[in-house]
C-alpha positions as protocol buffer text, in pm:
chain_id: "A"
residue {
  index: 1
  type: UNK
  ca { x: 673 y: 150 z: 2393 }
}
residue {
  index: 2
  type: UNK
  ca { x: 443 y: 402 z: 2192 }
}
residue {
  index: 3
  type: UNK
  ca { x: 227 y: 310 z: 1931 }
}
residue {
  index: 4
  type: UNK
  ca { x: 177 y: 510 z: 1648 }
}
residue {
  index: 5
  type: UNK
  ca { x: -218 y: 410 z: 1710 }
}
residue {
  index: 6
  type: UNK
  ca { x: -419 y: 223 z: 1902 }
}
residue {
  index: 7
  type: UNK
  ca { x: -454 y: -251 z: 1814 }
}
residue {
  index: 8
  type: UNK
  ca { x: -819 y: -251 z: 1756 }
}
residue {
  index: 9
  type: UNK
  ca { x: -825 y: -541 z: 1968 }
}
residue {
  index: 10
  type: UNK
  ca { x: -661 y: -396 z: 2265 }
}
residue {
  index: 11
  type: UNK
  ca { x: -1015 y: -416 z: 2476 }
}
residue {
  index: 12
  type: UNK
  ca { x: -954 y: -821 z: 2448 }
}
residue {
  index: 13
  type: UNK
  ca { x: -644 y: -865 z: 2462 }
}
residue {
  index: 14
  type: UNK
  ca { x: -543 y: -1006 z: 2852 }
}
residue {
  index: 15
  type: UNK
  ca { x: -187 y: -980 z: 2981 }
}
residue {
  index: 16
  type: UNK
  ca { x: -99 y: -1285 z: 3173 }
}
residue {
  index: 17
  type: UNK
  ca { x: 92 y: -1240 z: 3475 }
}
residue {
  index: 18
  type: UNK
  ca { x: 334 y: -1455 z: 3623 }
}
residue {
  index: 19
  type: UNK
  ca { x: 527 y: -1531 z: 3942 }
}
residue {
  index: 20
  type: UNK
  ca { x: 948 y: -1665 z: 3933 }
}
residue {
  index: 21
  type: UNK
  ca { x: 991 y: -2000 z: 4144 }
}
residue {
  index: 22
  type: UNK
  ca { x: 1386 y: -2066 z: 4176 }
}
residue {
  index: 23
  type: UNK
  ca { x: 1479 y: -2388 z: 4283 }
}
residue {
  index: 24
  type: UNK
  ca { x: 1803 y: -2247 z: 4445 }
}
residue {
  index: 25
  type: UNK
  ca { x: 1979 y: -2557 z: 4546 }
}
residue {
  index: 26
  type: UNK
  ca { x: 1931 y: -2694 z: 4190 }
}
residue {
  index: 27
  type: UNK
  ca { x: 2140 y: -2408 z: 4057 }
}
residue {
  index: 28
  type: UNK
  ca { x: 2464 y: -2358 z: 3864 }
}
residue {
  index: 29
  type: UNK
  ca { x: 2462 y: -2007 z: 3850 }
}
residue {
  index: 30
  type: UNK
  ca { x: 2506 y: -1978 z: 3481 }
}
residue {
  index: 31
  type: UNK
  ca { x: 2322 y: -1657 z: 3467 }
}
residue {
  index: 32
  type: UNK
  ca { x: 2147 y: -1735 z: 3177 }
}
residue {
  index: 33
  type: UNK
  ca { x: 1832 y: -1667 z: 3345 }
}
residue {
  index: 34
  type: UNK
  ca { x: 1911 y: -1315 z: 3396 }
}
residue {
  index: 35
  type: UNK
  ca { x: 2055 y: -1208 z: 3088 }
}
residue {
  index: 36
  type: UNK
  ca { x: 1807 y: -1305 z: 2849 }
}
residue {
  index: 37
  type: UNK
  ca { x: 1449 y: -1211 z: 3107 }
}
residue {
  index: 38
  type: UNK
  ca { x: 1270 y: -937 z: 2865 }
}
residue {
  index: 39
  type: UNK
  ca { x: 1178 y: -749 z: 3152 }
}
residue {
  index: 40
  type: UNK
  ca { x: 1478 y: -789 z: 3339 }
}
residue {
  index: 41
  type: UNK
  ca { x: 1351 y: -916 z: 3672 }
}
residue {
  index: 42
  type: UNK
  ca { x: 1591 y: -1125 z: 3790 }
}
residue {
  index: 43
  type: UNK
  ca { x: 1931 y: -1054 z: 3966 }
}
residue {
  index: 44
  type: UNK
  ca { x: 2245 y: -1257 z: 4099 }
}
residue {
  index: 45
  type: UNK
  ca { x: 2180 y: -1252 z: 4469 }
}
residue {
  index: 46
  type: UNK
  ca { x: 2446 y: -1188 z: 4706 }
}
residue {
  index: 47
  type: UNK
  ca { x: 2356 y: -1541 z: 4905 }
}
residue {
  index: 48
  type: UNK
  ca { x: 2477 y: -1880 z: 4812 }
}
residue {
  index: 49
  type: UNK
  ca { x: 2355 y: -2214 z: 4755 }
}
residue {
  index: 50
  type: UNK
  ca { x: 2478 y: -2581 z: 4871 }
}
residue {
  index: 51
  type: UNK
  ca { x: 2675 y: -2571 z: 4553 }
}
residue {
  index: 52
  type: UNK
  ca { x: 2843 y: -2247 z: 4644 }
}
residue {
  index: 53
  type: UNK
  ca { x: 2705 y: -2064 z: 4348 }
}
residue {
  index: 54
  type: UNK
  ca { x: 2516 y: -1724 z: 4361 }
}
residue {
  index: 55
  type: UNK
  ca { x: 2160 y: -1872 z: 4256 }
}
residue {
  index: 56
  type: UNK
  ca { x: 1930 y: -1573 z: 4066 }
}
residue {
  index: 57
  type: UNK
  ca { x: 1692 y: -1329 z: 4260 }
}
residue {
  index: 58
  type: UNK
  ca { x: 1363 y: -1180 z: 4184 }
}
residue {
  index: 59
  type: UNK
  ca { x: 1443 y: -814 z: 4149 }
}
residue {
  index: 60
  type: UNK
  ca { x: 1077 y: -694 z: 4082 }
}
residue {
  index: 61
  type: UNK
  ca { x: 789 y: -885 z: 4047 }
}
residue {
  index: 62
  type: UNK
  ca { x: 634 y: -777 z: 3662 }
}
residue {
  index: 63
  type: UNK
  ca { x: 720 y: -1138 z: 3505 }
}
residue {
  index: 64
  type: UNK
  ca { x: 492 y: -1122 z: 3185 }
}
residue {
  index: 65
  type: UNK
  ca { x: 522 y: -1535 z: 3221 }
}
residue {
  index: 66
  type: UNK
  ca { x: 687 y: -1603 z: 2889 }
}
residue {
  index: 67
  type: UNK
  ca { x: 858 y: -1905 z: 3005 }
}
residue {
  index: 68
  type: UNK
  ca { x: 1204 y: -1799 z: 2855 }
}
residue {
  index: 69
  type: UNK
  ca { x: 1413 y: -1841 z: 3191 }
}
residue {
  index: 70
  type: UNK
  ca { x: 1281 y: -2213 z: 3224 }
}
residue {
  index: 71
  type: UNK
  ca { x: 1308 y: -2285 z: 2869 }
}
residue {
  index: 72
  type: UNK
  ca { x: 1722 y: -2191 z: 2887 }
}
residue {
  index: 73
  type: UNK
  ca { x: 1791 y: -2301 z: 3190 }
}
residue {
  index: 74
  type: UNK
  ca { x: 2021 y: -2649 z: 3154 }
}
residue {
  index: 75
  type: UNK
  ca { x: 1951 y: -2761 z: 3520 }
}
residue {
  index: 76
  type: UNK
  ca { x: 1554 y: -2724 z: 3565 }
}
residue {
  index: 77
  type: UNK
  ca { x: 1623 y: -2463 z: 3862 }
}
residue {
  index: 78
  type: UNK
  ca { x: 1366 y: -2216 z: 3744 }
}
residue {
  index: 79
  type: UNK
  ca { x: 1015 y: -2170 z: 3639 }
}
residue {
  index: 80
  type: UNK
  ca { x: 702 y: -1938 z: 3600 }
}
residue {
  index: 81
  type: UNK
  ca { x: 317 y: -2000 z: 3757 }
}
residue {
  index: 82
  type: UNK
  ca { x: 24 y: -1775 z: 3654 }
}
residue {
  index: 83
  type: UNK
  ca { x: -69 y: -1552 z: 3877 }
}
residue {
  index: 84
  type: UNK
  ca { x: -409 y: -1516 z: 4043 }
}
residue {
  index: 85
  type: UNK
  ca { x: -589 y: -1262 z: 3838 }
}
């Protein structure tokens, strides 16, 4: 996205990076994981779980650790961890 100018706070202000732990076993494969990342990191992987479902994959690792996958997700089978700056 382009700004039009330039926060005057942009010196301070600190992205926080994240890293995707799936819990792949725990999952239903409801996909609502994947559809509603704002980066769109995440995938259906081709692999499946004990349940038989096709558990999500991390397709590229620029999580911005908003929390939103763990915050939708009805079974518990995902989460975020800051990353090591």
């Amino acid at each position: 996205m382009k700004y039009w100018r330039v926060p005057l706070d942009s010196e301070d202000v600190q992205v926080i990076r994240g890293t995707v732990c799936i819990l792949k076993d725990r999952c239903k494969g409801c996909g609502y994981c994947i559809e509603y990342c704002p980066r769109k990191n995440l995938e259906f992987s081709k692999e499946f779980n004990a349940k038989g479902y096709h558990p999500p994959a991390v397709k590229n690792e620029d999580c911005l650790n908003c929390h939103y996958c763990e915050l939708l997700c009805p079974e518990f089978a995902i989460f975020t961890v800051e990353a090591p700056i």
